[in-house]
Each structure stands twice: as structure tokens, then as C-alpha cells.
C-alpha positions in Angstrom: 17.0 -3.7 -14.4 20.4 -3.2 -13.1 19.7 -0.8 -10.9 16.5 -2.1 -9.4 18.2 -5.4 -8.3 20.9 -3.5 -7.0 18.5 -1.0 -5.4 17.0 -4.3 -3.6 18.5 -5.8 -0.2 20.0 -9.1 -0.7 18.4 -12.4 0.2 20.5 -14.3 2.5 20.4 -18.2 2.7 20.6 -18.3 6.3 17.6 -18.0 8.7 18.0 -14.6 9.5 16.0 -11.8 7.2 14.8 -8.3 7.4 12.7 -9.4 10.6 16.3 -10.6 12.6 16.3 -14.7 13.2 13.3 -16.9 11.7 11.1 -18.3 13.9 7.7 -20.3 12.6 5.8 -17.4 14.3 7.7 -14.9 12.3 7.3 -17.0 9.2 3.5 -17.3 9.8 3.0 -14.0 10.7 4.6 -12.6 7.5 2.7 -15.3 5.5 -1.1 -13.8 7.0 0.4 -10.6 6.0 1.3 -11.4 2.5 -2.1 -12.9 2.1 -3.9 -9.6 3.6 -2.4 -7.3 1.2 -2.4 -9.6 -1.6 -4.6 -12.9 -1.2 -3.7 -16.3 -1.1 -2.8 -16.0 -4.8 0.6 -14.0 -4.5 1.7 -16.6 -1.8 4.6 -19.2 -2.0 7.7 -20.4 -0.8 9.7 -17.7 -3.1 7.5 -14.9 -2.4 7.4 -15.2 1.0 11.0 -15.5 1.4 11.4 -12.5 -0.7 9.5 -10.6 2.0 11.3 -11.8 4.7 14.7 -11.4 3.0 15.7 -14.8 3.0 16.3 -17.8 0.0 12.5 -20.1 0.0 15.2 -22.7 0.9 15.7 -21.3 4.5 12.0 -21.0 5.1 11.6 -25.5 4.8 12.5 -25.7 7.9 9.3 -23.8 9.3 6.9 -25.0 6.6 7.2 -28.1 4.4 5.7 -26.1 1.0 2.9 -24.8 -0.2 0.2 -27.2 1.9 2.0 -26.5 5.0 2.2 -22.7 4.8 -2.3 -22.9 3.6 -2.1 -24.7 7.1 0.0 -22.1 8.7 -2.3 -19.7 7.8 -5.3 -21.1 9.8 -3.0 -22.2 12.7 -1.9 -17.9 12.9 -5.7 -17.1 12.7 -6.5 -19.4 15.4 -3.7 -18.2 17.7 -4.8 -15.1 17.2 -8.0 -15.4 18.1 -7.0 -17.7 21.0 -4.5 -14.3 22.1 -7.8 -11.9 21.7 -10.2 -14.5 23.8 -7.5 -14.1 26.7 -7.2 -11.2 26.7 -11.5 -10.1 26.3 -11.6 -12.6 29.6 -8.5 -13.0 31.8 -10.5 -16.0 34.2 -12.7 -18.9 32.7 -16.0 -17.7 31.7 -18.6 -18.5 34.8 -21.5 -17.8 32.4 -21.3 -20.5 29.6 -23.5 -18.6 27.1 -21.3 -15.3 27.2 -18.2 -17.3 26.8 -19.9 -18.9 23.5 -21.0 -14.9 22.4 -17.3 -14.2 23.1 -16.0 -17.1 21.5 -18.9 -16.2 18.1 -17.4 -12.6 18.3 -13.7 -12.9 18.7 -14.3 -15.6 15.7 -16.2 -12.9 13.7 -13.5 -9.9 14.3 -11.2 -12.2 13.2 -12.4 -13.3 10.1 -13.2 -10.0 8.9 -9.4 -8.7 10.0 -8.1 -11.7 7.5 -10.5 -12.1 4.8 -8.8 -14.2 2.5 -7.6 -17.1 5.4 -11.5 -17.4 5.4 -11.9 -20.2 2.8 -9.4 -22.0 4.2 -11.2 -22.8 7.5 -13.5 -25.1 5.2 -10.9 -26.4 2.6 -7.9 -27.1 4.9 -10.6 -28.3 7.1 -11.5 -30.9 4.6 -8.0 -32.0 3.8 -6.4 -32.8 7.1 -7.6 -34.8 9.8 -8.9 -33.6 13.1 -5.6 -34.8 15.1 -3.4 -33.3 13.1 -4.5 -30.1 12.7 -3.1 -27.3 14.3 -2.8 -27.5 18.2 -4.0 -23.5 18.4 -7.2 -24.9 16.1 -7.6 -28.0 18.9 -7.5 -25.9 21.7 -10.3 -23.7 20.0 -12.6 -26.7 19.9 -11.9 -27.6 23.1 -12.5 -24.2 24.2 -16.3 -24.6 22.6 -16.3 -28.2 24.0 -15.8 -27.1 27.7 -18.7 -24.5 27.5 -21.0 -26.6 26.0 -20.2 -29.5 28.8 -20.7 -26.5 31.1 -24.4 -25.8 29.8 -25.0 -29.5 30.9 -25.6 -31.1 27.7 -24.4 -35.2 27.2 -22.0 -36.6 24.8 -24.5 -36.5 22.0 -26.0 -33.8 22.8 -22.2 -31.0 22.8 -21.2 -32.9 19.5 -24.6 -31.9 17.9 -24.6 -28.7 19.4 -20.9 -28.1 18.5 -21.2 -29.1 15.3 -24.2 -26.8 14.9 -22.8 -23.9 16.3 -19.2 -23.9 14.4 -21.2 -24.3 11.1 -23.4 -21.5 12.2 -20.1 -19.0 12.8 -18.3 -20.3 10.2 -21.5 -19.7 7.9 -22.2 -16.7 8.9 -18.9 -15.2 8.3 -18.9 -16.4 4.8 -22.5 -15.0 3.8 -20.5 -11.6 5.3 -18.0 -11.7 3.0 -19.1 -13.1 0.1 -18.7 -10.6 -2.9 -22.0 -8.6 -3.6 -21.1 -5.7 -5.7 -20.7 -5.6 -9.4 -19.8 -2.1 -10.1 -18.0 -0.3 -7.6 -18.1 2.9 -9.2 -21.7 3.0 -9.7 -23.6 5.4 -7.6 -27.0 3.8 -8.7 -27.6 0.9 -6.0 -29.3 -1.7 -8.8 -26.5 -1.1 -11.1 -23.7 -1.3 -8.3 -25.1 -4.8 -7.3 -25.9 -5.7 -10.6 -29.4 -6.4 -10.7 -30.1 -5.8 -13.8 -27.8 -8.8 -14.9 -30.4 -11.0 -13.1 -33.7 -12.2 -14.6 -36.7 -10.5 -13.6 -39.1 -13.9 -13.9 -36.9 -16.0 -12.5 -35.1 -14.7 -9.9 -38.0 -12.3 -8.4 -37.2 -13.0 -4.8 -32.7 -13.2 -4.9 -33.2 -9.2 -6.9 -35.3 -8.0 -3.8 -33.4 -9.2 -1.2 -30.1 -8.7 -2.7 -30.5 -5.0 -1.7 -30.6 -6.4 1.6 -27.9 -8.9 1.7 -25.5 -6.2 0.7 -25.4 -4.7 4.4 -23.7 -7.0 6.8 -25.7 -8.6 9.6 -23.1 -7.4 11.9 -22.7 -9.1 15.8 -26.0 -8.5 16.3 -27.8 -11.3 13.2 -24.7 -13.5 15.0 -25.6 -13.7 18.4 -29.3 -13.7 17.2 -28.7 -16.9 15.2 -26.1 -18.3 18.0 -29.1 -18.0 20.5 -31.9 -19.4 18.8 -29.5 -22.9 18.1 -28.2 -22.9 22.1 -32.3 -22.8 22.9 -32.9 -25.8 20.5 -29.8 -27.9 22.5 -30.6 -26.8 26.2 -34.8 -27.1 26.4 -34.9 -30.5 24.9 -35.0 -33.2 26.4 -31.4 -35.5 27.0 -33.6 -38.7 25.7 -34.4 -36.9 22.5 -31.0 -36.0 21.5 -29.5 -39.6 22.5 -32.3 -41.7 21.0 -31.6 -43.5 18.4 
């Protein structure tokens, strides 16, 4: 044991580690890391400041505990989606509908690059309040906001519609990820998915289609889905979605 502690750089209490001076975009950075090799599970204040070769005390100053960093971790999914939108379009998208495909896809890439943030989106979501979420996570709905305003839909109408449409991404995503396989080292398909673990009688219609849900719907059942909910808010009428 000796050895191995020996063997290990040392921690410093300062605010400069293995990656040179902390910054909150280091911190977050190695944090979405930490979580993609290991899930949110192996991540705290002392883990984290074990990877960045610092004391969990120096990290405080960038996140105030365990809460903060769960937020951190949507705020560095959000920025980088926000880098890889600027960079898919360098001007503002002219077309409305291909910036919201763009938006769905760069959303979707994301998501499946960093798995485990996933859940977050709907629990951190839930636990802080719209203006004090992250400013990378406002601009994102603001981004969706303008688009929608651009389609020439009312008040009413871009809050139904953007409420719709993040629900729809956000849904979709989940169904993508959402564990399907029971025995990975089963070559037979019904055993690998474990259908034999589901009644017969009662579940006739979940055994047929699991099969199905298994393969991802990819960017094609996305935009698909993203389409068919844009046509419900842009051919109805403005008096329909505002009446009471």
C-alpha cells in the first residue's frame, strides 16, 4: 500500500492540478468525463479532485457540492451542444424548420456522446427553477424560441409548440437509450432481450415488439416525429391555439 500511494502524484490544495490552473470549465469538463467512463455513481467532490490532482476543498470554489456539480453536468452538455450548433451553421438559420432539425440532431448526438448526463435533463430539470438554471441551458431555449417565433406562431401558440417539441427530443432520446438487453453474451435474440422472462398471455404485444425496440430509431424516427408535431402547430388556426 506503501508503494501504491507513493507511486500516485500528490494532491495539492491549491487550484492548480494535473490539467495546470482550475477553471469551472476545466472542472466541468473533467466532471462529464468522470461520468462517461464511470456514471454519475463514481462522481463526487473527492473523486473528482482526485482526477484533477487537487484536495475536493479546492474544487468549492467552482461547484458548491454534489447538487452543483449534477448541475454542472447539464450546463457542460448544453455548452457543448451550443459549440456544435455554431459550428453545423456559422449565420442564423434563414429556414426555421432546418434550424429546429439541427437543433433535434445536435441534441441527439449529444445525448448519445454522454449517456449518463441524460437523466439529468429531467431530474435537475425538476429541481431548479427556469431562471436559475444554467445560462448555456437559457440560451438553448431561446435558441428554440426564436425559430419557432420565426415560423409565425403567437405567444400561445411557440410555448405549446416548444413545450411539445423539447418533450418530443428529450423523449426520444430516452426510449434510445433505455436498457434493452438482458444477456449480453447470448447469441439467441429472445434470450439476449430476455423474452422469455415476460409472460406470454399477458404481455403478447411488449414480446413482439421488443425485437423491434431494440434497434434505435436513429435521426431519421426523430425528424419524422419532429415533423408531424411542427405540422400540428403551423396549419392550425391562431384562434384555436389561443381560445380558451
Amino acid at each position: 500500500m506503501a508503494q501504491d500511494s507513493a507511486a500516485r502524484p500528490a494532491r495539492r490544495a491549491g487550484d492548480h492540478g494535473h490539467r495546470g490552473r482550475l477553471s469551472r470549465e476545466v472542472v466541468l469538463a473533467a466532471a462529464l468525463e468522470l461520468v462517461d467512463r464511470e456514471g454519475l455513481s463514481a462522481l463526487s467532490m473527492r473523486r473528482l479532485g482526485a482526477e484533477l490532482g487537487v484536495e475536493a476543498m479546492a474544487l468549492y470554489r467552482y461547484a458548491h457540492g454534489k447538487d452543483a456539480l449534477l448541475d454542472g453536468l447539464v450546463e457542460a452538455l448544453y455548452l457543448r451542444l451550443e459549440q456544435n450548433l455554431d459550428q453545423a451553421s456559422a449565420a442564423p438559420d434563414a429556414d426555421w424548420r432546418a434550424g429546429l432539425h439541427r437543433m433535434a440532431l445536435q441534441t441527439y448526438q449529444a445525448c448519445l456522446a454522454h449517456p449518463h448526463v441524460v437523466p439529468l435533463l429531467a431530474t435537475r430539470m425538476l429541481a431548479v427553477p427556469l431562471a436559475q438554471r444554467p445560462l448555456a441551458v437559457l440560451r438553448s431555449h431561446e435558441r428554440m424560441l426564436a425559430l419557432l417565433r420565426t415560423a409565425g406562431l403567437g405567444p400561445v401558440q411557440t410555448a405549446a409548440a416548444f413545450r411539445a417539441v423539447t418533450a418530443w427530443i428529450l423523449g426520444y432520446v430516452s426510449v434510445e437509450l433505455g436498457a434493452m438487453v438482458d444477456n449480453p453474451a447470448e447469441p439467441d435474440p429472445s434470450f439476449r432481450l430476455g423474452l422469455h422472462r415476460m409472460p406470454a398471455q399477458e404481455l403478447p404485444n411488449l414480446r413482439e415488439i421488443t425485437p423491434v425496440l431494440a434497434e434505435r430509431g436513429g435521426y431519421a424516427g426523430l425528424i419524422a416525429g419532429l415533423d408531424a408535431l411542427l405540422e400540428r402547430f403551423t396549419s392550425e388556426e391562431p384562434q384555436a391555439a389561443s381560445g380558451g
